[in-house]
C-alpha positions in Angstrom: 0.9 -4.0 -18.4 -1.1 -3.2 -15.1 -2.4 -6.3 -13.4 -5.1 -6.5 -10.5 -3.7 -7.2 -7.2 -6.2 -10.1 -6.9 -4.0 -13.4 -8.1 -0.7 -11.9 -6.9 -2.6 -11.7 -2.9 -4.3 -15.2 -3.4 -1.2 -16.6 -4.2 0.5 -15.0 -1.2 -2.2 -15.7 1.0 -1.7 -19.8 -0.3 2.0 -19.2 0.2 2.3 -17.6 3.4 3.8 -13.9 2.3 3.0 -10.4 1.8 3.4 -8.5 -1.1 4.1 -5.0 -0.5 2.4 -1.9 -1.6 4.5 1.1 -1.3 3.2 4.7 -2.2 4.6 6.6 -4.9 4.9 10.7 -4.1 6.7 11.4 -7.3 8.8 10.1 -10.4 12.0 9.1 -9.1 9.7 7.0 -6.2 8.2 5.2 -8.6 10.8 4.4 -10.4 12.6 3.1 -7.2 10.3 1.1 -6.5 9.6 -0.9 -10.3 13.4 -1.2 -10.3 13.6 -3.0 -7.0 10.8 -5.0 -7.2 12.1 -6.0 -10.8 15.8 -6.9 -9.5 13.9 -9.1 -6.7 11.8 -10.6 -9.2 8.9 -10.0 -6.8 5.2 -8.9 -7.3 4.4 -5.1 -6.2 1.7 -2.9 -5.8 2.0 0.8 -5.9 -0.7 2.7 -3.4 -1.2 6.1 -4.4 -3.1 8.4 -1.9 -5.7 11.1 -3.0 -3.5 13.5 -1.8 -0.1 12.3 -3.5 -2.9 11.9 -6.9 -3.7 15.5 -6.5 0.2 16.4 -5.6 1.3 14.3 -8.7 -1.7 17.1 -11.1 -4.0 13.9 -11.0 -4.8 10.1 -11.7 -4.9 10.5 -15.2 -1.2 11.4 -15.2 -0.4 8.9 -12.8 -1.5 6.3 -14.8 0.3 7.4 -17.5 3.6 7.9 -15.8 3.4 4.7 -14.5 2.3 2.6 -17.7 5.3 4.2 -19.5 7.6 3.6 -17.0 7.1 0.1 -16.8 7.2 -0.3 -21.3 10.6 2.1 -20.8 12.2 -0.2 -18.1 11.0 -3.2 -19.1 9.1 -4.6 -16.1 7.7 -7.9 -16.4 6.7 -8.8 -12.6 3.2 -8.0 -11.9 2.5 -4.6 -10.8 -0.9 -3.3 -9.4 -1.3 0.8 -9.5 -3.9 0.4 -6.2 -6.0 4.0 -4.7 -5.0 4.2 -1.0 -7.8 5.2 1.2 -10.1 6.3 -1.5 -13.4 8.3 -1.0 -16.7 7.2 -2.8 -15.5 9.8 -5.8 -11.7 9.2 -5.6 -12.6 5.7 -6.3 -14.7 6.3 -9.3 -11.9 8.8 -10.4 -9.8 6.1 -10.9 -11.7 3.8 -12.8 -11.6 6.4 -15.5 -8.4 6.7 -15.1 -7.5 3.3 -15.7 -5.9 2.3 -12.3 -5.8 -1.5 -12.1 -7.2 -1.4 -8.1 -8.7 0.8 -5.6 -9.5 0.4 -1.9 -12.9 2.0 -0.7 -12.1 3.6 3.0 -16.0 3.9 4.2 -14.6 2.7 7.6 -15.5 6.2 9.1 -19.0 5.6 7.7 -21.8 3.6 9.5 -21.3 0.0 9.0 -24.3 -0.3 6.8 -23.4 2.8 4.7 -19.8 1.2 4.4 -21.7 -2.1 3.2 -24.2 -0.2 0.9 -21.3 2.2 -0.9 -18.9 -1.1 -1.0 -21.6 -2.9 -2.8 -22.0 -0.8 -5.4 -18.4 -0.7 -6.0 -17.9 -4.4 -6.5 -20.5 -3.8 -9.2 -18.3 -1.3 -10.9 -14.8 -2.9 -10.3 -16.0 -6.1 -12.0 -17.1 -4.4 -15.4 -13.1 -3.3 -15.2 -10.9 -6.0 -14.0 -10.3 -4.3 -11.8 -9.5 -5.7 -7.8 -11.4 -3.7 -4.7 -10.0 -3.1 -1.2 -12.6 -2.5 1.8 -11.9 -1.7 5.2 -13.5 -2.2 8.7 -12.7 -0.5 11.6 -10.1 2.8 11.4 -6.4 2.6 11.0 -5.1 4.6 13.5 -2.7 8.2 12.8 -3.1 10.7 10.2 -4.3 9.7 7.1 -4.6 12.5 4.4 -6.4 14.3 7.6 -8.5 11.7 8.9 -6.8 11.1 12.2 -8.1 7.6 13.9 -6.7 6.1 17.3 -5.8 2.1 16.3 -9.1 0.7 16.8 -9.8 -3.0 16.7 -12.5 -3.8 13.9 -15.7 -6.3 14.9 -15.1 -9.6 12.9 -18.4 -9.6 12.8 -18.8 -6.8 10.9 -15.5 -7.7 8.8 -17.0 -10.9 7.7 -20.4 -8.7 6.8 -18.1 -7.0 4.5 -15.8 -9.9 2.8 -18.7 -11.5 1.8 -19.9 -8.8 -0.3 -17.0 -10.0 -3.3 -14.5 -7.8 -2.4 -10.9 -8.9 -3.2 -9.0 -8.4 0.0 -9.8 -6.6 3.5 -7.9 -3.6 5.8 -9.1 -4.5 9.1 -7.7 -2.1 12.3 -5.8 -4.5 14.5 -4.5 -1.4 16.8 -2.2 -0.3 14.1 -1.5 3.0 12.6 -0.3 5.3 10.2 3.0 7.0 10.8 5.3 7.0 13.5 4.6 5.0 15.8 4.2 6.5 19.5 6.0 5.1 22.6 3.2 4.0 24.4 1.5 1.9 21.3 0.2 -1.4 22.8 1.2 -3.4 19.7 -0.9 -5.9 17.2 -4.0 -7.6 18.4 -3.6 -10.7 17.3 -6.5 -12.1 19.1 -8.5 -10.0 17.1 -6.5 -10.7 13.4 -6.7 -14.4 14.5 -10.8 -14.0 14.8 -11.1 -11.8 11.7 -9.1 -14.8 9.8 -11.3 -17.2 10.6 -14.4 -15.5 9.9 -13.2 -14.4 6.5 -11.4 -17.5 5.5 -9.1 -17.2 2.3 -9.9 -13.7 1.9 -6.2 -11.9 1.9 -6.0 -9.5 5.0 -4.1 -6.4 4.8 -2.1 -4.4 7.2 -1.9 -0.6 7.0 0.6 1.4 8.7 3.7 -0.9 8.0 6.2 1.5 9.0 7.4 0.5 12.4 5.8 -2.8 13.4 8.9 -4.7 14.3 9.7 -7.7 12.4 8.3 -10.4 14.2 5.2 -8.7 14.5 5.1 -8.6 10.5 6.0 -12.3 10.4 3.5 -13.6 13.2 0.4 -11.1 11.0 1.5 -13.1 7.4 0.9 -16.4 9.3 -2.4 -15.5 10.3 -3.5 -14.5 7.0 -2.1 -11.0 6.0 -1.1 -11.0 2.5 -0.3 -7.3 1.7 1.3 -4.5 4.1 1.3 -1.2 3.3 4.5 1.0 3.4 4.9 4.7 2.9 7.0 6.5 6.1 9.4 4.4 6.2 10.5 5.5 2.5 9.7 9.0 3.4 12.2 8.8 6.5 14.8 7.1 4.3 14.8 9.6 1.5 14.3 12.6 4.0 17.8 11.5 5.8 19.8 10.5 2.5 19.1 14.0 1.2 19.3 16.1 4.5 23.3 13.9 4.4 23.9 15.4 0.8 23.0 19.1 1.7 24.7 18.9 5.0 27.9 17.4 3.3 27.7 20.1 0.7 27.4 17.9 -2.3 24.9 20.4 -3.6 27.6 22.6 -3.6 30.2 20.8 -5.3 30.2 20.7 -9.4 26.9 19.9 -10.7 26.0 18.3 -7.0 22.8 20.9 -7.6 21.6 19.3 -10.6 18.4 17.2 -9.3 19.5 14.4 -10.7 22.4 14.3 -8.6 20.5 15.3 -6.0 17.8 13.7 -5.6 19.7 10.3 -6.5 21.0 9.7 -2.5 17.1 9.8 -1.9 16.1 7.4 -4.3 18.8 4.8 -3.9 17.8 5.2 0.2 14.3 4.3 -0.9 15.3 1.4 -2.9 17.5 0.1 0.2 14.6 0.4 2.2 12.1 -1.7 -0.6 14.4 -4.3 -0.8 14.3 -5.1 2.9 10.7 -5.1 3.6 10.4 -7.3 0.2 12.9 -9.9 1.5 10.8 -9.6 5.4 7.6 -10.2 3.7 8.6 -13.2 1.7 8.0 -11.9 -1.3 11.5 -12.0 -3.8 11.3 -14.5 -6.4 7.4 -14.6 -6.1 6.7 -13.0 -9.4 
């Protein structure tokens, strides 16, 4: 059963961890991903993008793939199915759909069209049970086409936005999505450290989790970030397991093209690679 990310990121945020939301892309990523988190015994929220939601035929589907995934494995840790960087419409798409979270990106909007459209959400979410992510200030990189440098958000504004009743807050703190380039100047804390203390016990989150070294990760959770989102590193991980398998000629060998034996390097890379970010973010044995 589908639970709101809203308890399992309070309870991190009192405890001093992150709870992870990895992206899903396809069936055997989701199912990677429940497995792990169930083996750890640790909370997990899966973030699906509008474009992986359109990839995967829709929401609807999603949602169904996911709720009978978890009755056919038998997953009893909490598990939010969260919208990543939804528009206005993606948003109410997956209300109908019967996701258990979304996040409203109006961060490219005007800050009081951001407020306005967040607003009306927290109206809507509540009638569901449903928990609502807002975000301040762009996250750097290429995000389903919106491309943003890393800017730092004004905790001004961030506070202007938490105290609306959203659940938890993206704020850019010069981080990004994707690869991260040479030349990146790293976290600004000052400005994570300002946001926190405007905001209070509101759980922060931090986008673009793929190549922020460690203690970076570790000094963010202590000042208040309680879920980090993680999607390239998977997508490296499974990329380089399966490129491994062609190149070895597996494919080639018996069977080795069946996609289950194919596609299984990929998956087992992706589960190595949830494992290690739940056990850096605190969050095994958490559930």
């Amino acid at each position: 059963m589908l639970v709101n990310a809203t308890e399992m990121l309070k309870k991190a945020k009192a405890g001093h961890y992150a709870v992870g939301q990895f992206n899903i892309n396809n069936l055997e990523w989701t199912k990677a991903i429940l497995q792990t988190a169930q083996e750890l015994n640790s909370p997990v929220i899966l973030g699906v993008s509008e474009g992986a939601g359109k990839y995967m035929t829709g929401y609807k589907t999603v949602v169904g793939m996911v709720n009978g995934m978890m009755e056919e494995l038998n997953i009893t840790v909490p598990v939010a199915l969260h919208l990543d960087h939804g528009s206005y419409d993606g948003c109410l798409k997956c209300v109908e759909a019967g996701f258990s979270s979304i996040m409203f990106d109006g961060s490219h909007y005007p800050i009081d069209e951001n407020v306005a459209k967040t607003k009306e959400l927290v109206k809507i979410v509540a009638e569901h049970n449903m928990s609502l992510e807002a975000e301040v200030g762009s996250i750097g990189g290429e995000e389903d086409g919106v491309v943003g440098m890393g800017e730092c958000a004004d905790p001004e504004e961030c506070k202007r936005v938490a105290d609306l009743g959203i659940n938890f807050l993206a704020a850019g703190i010069g981080n990004i999505h994707g690869k991260y380039p040479a030349n990146w100047q790293g976290l600004s804390f000052e400005t994570l450290d300002a946001i926190q203390q405007l905001t209070g016990d509101m759980p922060l989150v931090l986008h673009g989790g793929t190549g922020i070294p460690a203690d970076m990760i570790k000094k963010a959770i202590s000042l208040g970030v309680s879920k980090i989102n993680v999607n390239t590193e998977c997508q490296l991980a499974f990329a380089e397991a399966t490129r491994k398998y062609i190149e070895e000629g597996k494919d080639q060998q018996g069977k080795g093209y069946d996609p289950r034996k194919l596609l299984a390097p990929g998956a087992e890379a992706i589960k190595a690679t949830v494992k290690e970010k739940m056990e850096l973010f605190g969050s095994v044995n958490k559930a």
